[in-house]
C-alpha positions, 0 to 999 in steps of 0.5 A: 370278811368279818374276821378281817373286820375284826383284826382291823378293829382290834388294830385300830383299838390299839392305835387309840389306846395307844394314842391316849397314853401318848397323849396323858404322857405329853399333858403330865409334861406339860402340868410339871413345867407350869410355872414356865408356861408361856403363852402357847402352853397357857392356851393349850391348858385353857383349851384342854381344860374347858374343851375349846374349840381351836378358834377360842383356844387362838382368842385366848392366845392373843389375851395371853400374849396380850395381857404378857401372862406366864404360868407364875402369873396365871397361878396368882389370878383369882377366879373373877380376874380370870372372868374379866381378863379371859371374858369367858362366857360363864363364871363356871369356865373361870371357876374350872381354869382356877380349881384346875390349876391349883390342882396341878400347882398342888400335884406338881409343887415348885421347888423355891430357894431362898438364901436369906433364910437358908430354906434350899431346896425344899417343897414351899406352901404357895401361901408363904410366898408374896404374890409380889415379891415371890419370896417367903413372907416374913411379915404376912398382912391381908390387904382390902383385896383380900390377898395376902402379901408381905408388909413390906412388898405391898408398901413398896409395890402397891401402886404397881397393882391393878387398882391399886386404889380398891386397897386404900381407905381415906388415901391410907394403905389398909393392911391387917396383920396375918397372925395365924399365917405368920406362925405357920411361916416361922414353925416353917422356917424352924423346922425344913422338912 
């Protein structure tokens, strides 16, 4: 009896191990394709992430589907829009989607082309891209929010953010020239890796 027992838990760590590796090479696909994550894929990381129950996963699901989130805009919410958007229950939760993502956006870096300054095809630093236009910035500047964007994407594009009146003082768009930024931008552009 004991030996049969044996040869049965030994299968049965096998089917386990087994079904762990399966399961990291499906999550690893998954990481690689973040940025065209869709709804379904969203709740599954969130899900996975904070180790939800099915019921809160499908809760999250419906904000995504909701809300029209995908994975590019995922990797743009700060931690407080995470809190609001998703209502989680502590800010740590929100805190732990956030460092999560940027760790898969940093292990699996998405490939950008951007012809006008013929860059092809090469690894780009999250923080060159304007979060409005996607494209590399050629006149970095920090708005009241705190984000960076390029000049002439948030003069053309503020009003369509969500409380676009928090970036003005006295009726006046405020932005403020990211000098350090902008040399990384240019060093960048003259020397593709």
């Amino acid at each position: 009896v004991l030996k049969g027992f044996n040869e049965f838990n030994n299968k049965l760590q096998k089917l386990i191990e087994d079904n762990q590796n399966w399961i990291k090479k499906e999550w690893s696909e998954i990481e690689m394709k973040w940025s065209k994550w869709n709804s379904q894929e969203i709740s599954i990381f969130i899900g996975h992430t904070l180790k939800c129950k099915k019921s809160k996963i499908n809760q999250v699901y419906e904000i995504i589907k909701k809300n029209k989130v995908d994975g590019m805009s995922l990797s743009k919410l700060s931690k407080t829009d995470l809190m609001s958007i998703f209502d989680f229950e502590t800010f740590s939760q929100a805190c732990n989607i956030h460092d999560s993502l940027n760790e898969i956006c940093k292990k699996y870096p998405i490939n950008v082309i951007d012809s006008d300054k013929n860059v092809a095809k090469q690894v780009i630093s999250k923080e060159y891209l304007c979060p409005l236009s996607n494209l590399i910035m050629e006149d970095p500047v920090i708005a009241l929010n705190g984000i960076t964007y390029d000049r002439s994407s948030i003069m053309n594009q503020y009003q369509s953010i969500p409380n676009y009146s928090s970036l003005m003082t006295d009726g006046n768009l405020e932005l403020y020239p990211d000098h350090a930024l902008r040399q990384n931008i240019q060093n960048f552009l003259k020397n593709p890796k």
